[in-house]
C-alpha positions as CSV (number, residue, x, y, z in Angstrom):
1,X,136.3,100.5,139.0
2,X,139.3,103.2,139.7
3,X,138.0,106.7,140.9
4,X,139.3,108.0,137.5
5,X,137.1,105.6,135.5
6,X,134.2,106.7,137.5
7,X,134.8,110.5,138.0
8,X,135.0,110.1,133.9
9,X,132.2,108.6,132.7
10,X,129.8,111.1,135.5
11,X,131.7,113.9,133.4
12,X,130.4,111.9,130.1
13,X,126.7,112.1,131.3
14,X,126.9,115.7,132.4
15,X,128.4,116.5,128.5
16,X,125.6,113.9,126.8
17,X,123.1,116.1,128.7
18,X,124.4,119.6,127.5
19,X,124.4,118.4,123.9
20,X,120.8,117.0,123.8
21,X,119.6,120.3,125.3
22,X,121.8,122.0,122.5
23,X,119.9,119.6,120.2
24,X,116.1,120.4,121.6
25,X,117.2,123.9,122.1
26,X,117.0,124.1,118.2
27,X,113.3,124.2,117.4
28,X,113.2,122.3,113.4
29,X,114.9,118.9,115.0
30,X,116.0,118.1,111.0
31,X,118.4,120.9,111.3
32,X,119.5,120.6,114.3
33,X,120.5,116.8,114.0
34,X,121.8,117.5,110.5
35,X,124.0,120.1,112.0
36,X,125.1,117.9,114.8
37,X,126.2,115.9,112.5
38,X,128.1,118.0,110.0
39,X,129.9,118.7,113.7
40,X,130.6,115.4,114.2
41,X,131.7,114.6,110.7
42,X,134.2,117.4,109.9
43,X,136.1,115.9,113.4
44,X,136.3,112.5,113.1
45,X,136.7,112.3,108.9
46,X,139.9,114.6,110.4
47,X,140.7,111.8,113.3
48,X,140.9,108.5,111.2
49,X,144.1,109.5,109.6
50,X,145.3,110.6,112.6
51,X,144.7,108.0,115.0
52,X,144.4,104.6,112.2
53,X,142.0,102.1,111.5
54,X,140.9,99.7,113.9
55,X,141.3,96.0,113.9
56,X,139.8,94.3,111.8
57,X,138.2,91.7,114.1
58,X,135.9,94.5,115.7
59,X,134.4,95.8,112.1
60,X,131.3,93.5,112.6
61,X,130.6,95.1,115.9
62,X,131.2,98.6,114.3
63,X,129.0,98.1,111.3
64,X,126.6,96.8,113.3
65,X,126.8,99.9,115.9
66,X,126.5,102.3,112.8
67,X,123.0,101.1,112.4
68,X,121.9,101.0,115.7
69,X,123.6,105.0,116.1
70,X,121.4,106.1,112.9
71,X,118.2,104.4,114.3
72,X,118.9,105.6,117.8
73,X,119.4,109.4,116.7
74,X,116.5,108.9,114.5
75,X,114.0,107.6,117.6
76,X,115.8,110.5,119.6
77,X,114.6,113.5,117.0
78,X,111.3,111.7,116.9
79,X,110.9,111.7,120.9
80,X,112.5,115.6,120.6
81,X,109.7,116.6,118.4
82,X,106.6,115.3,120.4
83,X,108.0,115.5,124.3
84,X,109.5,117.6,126.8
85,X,112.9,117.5,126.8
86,X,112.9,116.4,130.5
87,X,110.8,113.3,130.1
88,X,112.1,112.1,126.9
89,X,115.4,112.2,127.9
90,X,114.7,110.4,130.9
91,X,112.6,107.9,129.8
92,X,115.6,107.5,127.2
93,X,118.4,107.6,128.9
94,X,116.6,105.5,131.9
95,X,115.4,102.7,130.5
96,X,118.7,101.9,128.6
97,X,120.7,100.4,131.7
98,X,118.4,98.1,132.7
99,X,117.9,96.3,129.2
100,X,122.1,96.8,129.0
101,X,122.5,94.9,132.6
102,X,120.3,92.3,130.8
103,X,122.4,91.7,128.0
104,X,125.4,92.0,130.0
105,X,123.9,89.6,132.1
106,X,123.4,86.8,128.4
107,X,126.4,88.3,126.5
108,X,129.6,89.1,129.0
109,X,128.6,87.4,131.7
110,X,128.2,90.3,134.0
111,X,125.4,89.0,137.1
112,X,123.1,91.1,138.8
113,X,122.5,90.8,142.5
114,X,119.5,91.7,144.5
115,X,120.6,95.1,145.0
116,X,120.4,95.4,141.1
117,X,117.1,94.0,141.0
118,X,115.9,96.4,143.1
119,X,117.8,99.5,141.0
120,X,115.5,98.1,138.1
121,X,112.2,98.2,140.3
122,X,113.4,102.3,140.8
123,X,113.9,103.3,138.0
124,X,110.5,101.8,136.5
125,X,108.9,103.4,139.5
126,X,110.9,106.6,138.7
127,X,110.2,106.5,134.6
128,X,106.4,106.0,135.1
129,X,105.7,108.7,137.6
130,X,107.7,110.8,135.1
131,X,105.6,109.6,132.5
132,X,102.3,110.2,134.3
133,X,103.1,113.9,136.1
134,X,100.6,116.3,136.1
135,X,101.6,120.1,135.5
136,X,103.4,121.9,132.3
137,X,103.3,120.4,129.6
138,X,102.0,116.1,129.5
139,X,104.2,114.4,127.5
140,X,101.6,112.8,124.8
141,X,101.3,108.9,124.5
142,X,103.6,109.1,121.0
143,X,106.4,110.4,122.4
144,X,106.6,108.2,125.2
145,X,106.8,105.5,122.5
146,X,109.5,107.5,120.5
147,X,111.6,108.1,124.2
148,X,111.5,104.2,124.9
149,X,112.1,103.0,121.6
150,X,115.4,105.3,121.3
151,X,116.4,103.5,125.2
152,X,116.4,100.2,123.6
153,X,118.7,101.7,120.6
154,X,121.0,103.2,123.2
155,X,120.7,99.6,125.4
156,X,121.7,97.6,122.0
157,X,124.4,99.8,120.8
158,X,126.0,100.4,124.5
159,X,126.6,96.1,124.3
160,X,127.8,96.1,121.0
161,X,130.2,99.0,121.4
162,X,130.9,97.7,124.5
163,X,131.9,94.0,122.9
164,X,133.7,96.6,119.7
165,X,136.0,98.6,121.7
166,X,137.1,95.5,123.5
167,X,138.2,94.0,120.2
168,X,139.7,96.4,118.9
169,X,141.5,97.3,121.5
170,X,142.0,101.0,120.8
171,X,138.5,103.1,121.7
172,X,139.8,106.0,119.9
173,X,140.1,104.0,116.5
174,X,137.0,102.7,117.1
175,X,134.8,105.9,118.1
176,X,136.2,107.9,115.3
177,X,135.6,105.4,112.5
178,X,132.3,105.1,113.9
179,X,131.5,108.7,114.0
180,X,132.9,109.3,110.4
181,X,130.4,106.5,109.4
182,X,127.8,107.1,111.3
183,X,127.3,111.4,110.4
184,X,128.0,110.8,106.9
185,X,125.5,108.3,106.4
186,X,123.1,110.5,108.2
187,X,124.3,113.7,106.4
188,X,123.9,111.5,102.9
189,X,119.8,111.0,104.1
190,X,119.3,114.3,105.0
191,X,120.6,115.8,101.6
192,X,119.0,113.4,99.8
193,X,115.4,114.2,101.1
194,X,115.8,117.8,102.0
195,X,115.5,120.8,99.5
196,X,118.0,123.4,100.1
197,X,118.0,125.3,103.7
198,X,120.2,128.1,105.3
199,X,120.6,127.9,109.0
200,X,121.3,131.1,110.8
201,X,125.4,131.2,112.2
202,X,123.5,131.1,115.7
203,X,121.7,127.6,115.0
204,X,125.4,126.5,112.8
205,X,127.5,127.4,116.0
206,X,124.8,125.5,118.4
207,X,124.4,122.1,116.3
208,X,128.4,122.0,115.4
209,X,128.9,122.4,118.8
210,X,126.3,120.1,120.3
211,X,128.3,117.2,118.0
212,X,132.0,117.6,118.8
213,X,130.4,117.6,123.0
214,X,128.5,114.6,121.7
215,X,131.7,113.3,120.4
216,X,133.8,113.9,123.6
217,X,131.2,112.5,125.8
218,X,131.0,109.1,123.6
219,X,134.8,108.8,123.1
220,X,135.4,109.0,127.2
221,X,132.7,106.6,127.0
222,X,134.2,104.2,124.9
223,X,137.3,104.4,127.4
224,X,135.8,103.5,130.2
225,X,133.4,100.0,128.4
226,X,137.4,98.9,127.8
227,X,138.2,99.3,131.9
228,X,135.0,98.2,133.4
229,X,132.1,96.3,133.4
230,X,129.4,97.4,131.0
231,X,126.3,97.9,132.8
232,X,128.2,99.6,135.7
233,X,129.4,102.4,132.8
234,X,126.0,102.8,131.4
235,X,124.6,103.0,134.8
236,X,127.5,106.1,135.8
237,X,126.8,107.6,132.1
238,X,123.0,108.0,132.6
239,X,123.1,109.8,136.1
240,X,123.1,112.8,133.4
241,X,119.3,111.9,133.5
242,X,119.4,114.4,136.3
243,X,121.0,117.4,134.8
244,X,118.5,117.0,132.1
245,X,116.0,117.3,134.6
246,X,117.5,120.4,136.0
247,X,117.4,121.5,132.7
248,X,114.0,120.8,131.3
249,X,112.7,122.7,133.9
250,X,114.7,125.8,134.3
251,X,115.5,126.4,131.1
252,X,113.0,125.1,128.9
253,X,109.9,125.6,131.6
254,X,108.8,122.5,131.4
255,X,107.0,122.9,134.8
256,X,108.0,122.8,137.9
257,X,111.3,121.9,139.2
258,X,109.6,119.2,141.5
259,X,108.0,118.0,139.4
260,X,110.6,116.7,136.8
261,X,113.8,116.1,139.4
262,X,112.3,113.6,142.1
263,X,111.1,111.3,139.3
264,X,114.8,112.2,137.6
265,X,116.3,111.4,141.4
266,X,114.5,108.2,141.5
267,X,115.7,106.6,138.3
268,X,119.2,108.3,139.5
269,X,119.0,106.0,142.6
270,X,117.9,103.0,140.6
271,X,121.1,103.3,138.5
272,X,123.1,103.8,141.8
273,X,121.9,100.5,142.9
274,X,122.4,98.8,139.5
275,X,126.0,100.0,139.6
276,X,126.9,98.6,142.7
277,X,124.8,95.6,142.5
């Protein structure tokens, strides 16, 4: 990997955390996805026409990743509604590279060395003191369940959009068809099971915001899983785990800042080993 592929996708994981604090910031998680998606929609229904359709051979993949983006937001509101923002996000975001440097491993032949074996060993180590800390508030046993369920959304869509982008050759094509998809079939659901609601302009401007970050941080994302290996970029992406750490604890008090960053610095050390493994 080229420095600018790396210094990229760190950029990526600082944006992904900002967003998902935007996101938990907002205290009824149905409006704050629904308005991260309006975000998201508004841009990218505007960025098909100008950037195209993709190719044709990668519409499996992107169908595919559609589902696994409405089931992975969905598991992510879930974990946002019964966790702290600091664990959740970190169990999340955590657990994803090592199931992606396993299916890296079975789908695109990309091997993992001893020094990657022990990344995974840190990062569980890392993840389950987070889990069990003492202090603030204790994540309950649901969310925990919610957290590493949406990891293993973000694991299978990271391969598949990983495998998508490569076939169709253009990642902008790609991410902007997916988004378009993706937020209006989540905007269509929310709708269509929701009564009528007026968000304040302060919640509108947070959620539309916290989509078109979303959407920047996923497109450089895209980028980079076209330039280099795709465990190594999901590894680089979720160093953000630690700015969410930062951030659980000094904005939303979510105890002390101890507490949630050496667990947080632990699973960013596992992932430093995984990427160089």
């Amino acid at each position: 990997m080229n420095v600018t592929v790396v210094l990229v996708v760190l950029a990526a994981g600082l944006l992904h955390a900002v967003w998902n604090a935007m996101t938990k910031s907002l205290h009824d998680q149905y409006a704050s996805f629904a308005l991260l998606n309006l975000g998201i929609a508004i841009t990218s229904i505007v960025m098909v026409p100008l950037v195209g359709l993709p190719r044709s051979a990668c519409l499996a993949y992107l169908f595919a990743s559609t589902a696994c983006h409405l089931g992975y937001e969905l598991f992510l509101m879930g974990a946002y509604r019964r966790a702290d923002f600091s664990q959740s996000y970190t169990i999340a975001r955590g657990i994803a590279p090592l199931l992606v440097s396993v299916a890296g491993f079975v789908f695109a032949n990309e091997h993992l060395g001893p020094r990657g074996l022990l990344g995974i060993v840190v990062i569980v180590v890392g993840i389950v003191s987070l889990v069990l800390r003492r202090g603030g508030a204790v994540t309950q046993k649901l969310g925990v369940v919610w957290a590493l369920a949406t990891g293993a959304a973000i694991a299978v869509y990271t391969v598949v959009d990983g495998l998508g982008v490569r076939a169709s050759h253009d990642s902008f094509q790609y991410g902007a068809l997916l988004f378009a998809l993706q937020s209006v079939l989540w905007l269509s659901f929310v709708f269509s099971r929701r009564q009528a609601w007026w968000p304040s302009p302060r919640k509108v401007v947070i959620g539309m915001s916290s989509g078109l970050i979303s959407m920047a941080a996923y497109l450089t994302v895209l980028w980079a899983q076209a330039r280099a290996p795709l465990g190594v970029v999901s590894a680089l992406r979720e160093t953000g785990v630690l700015w969410a750490a930062v951030i659980g604890a000094v904005v939303f008090k979510e105890g002390r800042l101890r507490r949630v960053v050496v667990p947080a610095l632990l699973v960013v050390a596992g992932i430093a080993l995984l990427s160089i493994s």
